[in-house]
LUMKEZA-659679 format. One record per atom (N, C-alpha, C): residue number from 1; chain; atom name; x, y, z. Coordinates in steps of 0.001 Angstrom, whole numbers, plus 500000, padded with zeros to 6 digits. Example, Ala and Ser with C-alpha at 12.3 -4.5 7.8 and 13.67 -1.06 7.14 Angstrom:
1	A	N	513190	494310	507800
1	A	CA	512300	495500	507800
1	A	C	513200	496700	507800
2	A	N	512850	497750	507080
2	A	CA	513670	498940	507140
2	A	C	512900	500030	507870
//
This chain:
1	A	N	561704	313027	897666
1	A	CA	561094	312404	898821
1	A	C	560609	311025	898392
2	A	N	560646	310139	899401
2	A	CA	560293	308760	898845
2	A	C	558636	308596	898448
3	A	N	558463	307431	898377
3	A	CA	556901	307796	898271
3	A	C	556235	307120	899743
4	A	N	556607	306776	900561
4	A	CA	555811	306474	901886
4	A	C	556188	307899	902594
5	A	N	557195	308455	902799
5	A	CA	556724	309725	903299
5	A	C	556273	311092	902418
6	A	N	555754	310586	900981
6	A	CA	555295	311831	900126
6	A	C	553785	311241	900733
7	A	N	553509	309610	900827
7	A	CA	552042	309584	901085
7	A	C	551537	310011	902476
8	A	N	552515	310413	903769
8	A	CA	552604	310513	904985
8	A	C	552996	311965	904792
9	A	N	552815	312828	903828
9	A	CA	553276	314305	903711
9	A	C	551718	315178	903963
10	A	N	550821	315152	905391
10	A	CA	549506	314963	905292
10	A	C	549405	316465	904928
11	A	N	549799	317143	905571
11	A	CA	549985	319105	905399
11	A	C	549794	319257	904256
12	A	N	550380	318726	903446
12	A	CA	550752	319231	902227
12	A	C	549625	318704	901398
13	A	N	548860	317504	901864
13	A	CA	547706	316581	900979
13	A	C	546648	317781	901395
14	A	N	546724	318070	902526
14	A	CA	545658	319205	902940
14	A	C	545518	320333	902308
15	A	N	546476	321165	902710
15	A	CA	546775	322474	902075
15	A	C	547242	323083	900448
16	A	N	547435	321928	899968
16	A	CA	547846	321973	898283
16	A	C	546533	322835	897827
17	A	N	545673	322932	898025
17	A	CA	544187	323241	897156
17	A	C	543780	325275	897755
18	A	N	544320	325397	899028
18	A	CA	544416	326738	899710
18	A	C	545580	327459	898565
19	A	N	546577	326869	898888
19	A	CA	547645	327476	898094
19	A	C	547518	327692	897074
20	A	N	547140	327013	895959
20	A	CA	547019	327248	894667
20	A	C	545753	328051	894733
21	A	N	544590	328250	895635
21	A	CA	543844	329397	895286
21	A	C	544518	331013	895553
22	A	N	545398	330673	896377
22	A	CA	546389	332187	897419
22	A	C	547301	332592	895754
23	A	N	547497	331464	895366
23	A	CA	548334	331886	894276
23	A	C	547625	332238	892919
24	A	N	546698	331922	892880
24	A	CA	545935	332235	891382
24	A	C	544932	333308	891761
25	A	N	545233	333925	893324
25	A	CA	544242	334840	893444
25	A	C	545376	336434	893316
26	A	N	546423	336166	893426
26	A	CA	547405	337196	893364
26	A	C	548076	337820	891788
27	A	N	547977	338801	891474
27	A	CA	548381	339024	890186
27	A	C	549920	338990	889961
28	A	N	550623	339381	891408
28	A	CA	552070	338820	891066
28	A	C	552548	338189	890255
29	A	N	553607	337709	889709
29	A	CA	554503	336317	888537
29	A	C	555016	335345	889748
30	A	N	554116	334905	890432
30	A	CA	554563	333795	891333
30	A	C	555280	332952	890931
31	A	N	554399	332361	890444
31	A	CA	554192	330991	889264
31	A	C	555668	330312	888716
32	A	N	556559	331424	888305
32	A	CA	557915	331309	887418
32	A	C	558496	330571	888689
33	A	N	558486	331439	889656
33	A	CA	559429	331455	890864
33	A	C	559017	329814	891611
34	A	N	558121	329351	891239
34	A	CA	557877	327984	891376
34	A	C	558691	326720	890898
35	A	N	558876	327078	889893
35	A	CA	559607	325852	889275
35	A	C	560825	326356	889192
36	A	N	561614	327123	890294
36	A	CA	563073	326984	890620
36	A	C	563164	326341	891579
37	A	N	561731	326187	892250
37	A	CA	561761	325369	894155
37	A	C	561378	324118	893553
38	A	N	560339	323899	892573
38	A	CA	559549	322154	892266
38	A	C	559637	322014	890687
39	A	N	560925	321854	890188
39	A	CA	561412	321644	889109
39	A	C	560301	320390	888328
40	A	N	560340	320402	887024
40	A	CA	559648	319306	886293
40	A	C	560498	318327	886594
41	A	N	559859	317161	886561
41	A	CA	560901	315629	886695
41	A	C	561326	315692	884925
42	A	N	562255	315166	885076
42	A	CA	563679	314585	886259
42	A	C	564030	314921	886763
43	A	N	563885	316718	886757
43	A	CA	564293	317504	888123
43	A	C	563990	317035	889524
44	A	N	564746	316904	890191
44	A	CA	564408	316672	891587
44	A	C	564239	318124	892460
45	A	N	563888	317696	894170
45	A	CA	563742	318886	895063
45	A	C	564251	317827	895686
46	A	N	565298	318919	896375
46	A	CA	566461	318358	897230
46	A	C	566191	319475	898155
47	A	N	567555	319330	899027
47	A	CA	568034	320142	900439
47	A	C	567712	322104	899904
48	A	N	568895	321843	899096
48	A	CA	568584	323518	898401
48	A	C	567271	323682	898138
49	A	N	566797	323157	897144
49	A	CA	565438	323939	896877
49	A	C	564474	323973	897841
50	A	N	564190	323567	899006
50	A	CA	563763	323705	900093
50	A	C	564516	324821	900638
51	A	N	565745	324629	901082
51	A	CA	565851	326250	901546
51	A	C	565908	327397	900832
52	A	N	565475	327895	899758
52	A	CA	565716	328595	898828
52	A	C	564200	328574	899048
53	A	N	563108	327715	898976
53	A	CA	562041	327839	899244
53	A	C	561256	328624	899919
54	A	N	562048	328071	901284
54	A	CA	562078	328897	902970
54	A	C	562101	330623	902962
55	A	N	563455	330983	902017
55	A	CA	563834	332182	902012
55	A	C	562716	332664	901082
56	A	N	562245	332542	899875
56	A	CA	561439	333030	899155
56	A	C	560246	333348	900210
57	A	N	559674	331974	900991
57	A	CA	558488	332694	901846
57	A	C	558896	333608	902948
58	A	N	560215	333501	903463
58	A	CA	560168	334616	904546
58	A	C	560335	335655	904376
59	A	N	561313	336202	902780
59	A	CA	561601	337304	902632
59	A	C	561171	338071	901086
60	A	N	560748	337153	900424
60	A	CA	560134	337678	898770
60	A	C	559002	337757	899115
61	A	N	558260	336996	897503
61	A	CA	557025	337806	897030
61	A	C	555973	336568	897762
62	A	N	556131	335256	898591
62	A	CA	555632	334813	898868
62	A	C	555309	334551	900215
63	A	N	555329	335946	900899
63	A	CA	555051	335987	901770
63	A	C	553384	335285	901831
64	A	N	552506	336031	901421
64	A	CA	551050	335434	901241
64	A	C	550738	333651	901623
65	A	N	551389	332951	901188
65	A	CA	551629	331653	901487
65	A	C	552436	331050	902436
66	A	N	552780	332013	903442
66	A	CA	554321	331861	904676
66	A	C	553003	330527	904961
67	A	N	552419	330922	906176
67	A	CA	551481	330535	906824
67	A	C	551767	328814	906433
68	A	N	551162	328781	905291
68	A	CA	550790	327437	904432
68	A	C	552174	326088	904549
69	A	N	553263	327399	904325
69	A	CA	554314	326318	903119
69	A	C	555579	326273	903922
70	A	N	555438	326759	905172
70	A	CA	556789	326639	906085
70	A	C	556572	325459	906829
71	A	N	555490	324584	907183
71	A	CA	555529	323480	907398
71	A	C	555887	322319	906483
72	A	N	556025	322357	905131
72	A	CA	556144	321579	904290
72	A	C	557990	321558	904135
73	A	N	558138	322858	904261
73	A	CA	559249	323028	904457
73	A	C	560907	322008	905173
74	A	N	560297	322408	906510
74	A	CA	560515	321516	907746
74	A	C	560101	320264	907205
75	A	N	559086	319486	906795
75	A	CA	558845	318264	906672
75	A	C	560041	317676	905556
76	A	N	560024	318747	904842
76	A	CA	560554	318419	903373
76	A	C	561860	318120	903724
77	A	N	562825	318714	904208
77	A	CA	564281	318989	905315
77	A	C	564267	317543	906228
78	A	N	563425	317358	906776
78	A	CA	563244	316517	907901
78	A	C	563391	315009	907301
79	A	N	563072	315290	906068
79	A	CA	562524	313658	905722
79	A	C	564142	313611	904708
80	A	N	565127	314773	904501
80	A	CA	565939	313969	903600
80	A	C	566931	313950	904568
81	A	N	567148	314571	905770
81	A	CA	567791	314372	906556
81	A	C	567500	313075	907676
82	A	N	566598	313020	907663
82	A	CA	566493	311318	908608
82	A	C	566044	309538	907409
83	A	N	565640	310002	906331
83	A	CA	565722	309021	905123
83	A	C	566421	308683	904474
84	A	N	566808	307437	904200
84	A	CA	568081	307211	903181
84	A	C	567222	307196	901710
85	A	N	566257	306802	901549
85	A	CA	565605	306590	900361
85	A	C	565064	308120	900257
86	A	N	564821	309190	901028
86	A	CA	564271	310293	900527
86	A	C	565742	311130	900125
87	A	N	566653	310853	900920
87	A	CA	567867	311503	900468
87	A	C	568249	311483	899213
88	A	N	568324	309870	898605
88	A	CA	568262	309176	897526
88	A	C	567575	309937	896693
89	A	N	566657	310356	897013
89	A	CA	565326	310478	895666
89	A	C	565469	312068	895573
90	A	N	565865	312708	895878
90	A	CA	566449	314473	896122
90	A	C	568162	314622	895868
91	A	N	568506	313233	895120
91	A	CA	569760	314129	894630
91	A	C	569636	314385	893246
92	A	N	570510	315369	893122
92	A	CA	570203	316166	891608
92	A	C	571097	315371	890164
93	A	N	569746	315322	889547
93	A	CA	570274	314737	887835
93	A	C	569725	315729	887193
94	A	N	570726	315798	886169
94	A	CA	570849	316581	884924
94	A	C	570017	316655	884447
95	A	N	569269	317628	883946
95	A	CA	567979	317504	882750
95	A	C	568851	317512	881483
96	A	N	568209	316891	880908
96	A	CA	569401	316875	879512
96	A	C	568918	317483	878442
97	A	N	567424	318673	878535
97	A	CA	566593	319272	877748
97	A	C	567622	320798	878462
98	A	N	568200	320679	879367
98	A	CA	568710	322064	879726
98	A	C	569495	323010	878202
99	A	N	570550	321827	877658
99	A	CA	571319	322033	876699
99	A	C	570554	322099	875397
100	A	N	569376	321675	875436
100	A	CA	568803	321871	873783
100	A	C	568647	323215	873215
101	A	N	569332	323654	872133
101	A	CA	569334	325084	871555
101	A	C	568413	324748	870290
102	A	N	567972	326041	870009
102	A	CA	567027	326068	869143
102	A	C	567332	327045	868525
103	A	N	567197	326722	867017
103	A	CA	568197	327266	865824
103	A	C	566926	328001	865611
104	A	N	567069	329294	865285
104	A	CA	565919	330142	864483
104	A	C	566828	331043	863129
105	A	N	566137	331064	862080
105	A	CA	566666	331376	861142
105	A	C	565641	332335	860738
106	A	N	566407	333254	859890
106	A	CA	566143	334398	859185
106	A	C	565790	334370	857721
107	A	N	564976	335394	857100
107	A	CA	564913	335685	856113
107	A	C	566096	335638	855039
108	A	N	566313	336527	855650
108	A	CA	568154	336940	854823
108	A	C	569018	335257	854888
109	A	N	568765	334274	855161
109	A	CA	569630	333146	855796
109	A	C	568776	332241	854306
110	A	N	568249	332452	853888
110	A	CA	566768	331349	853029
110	A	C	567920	332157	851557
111	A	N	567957	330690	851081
111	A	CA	568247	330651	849575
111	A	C	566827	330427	848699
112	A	N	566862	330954	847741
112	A	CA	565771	330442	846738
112	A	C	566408	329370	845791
//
């Protein structure tokens, strides 16, 4: 999303502080299921992760937060479909930490 309609995203300036109490008040594993919808940057949130969003609140574990996050939703949709610069800013680049493997070695592997 660009940043004149992330600063015009008022729902979401509002309700950010409800949600994160709805969510830290639930013992569920919300949390994981978060950062498949609001990836770390460079990850972007595009078209998909908004609807993938949608479906998580209407039909998973986040129901508790429907209420809250289906307007953000719609806004979120709304703004890459009528923005060229929010369209822009929601297409997907590579994280390039995706591919980093991490070598773990063994006992048995150690020369003296």
């Amino acid at each position: 999303m660009c940043e004149v309609h992330f600063n015009a995203f008022t729902d979401f300036h509002n309700n950010i502080g409800e949600f994160g109490e709805k969510m830290n008040s639930e013992s569920l594993p919300k949390h994981a299921h978060l950062l498949a919808f609001f990836p770390i940057p460079p990850s972007k949130v595009g078209k998909h992760n908004w609807l993938h969003f949608r479906s998580w609140l209407e039909y998973g574990i986040g129901q508790k937060v429907r209420d809250i996050c289906l307007p953000w939703v719609t806004y979120g949709l709304s703004t890459i479909r009528r923005c060229a610069d929010c369209r822009q800013a929601s297409v997907y680049v590579r994280n390039p930490y995706n591919d980093v493997v991490i070598v773990i070695s063994s006992d048995s592997e150690l020369t003296e």
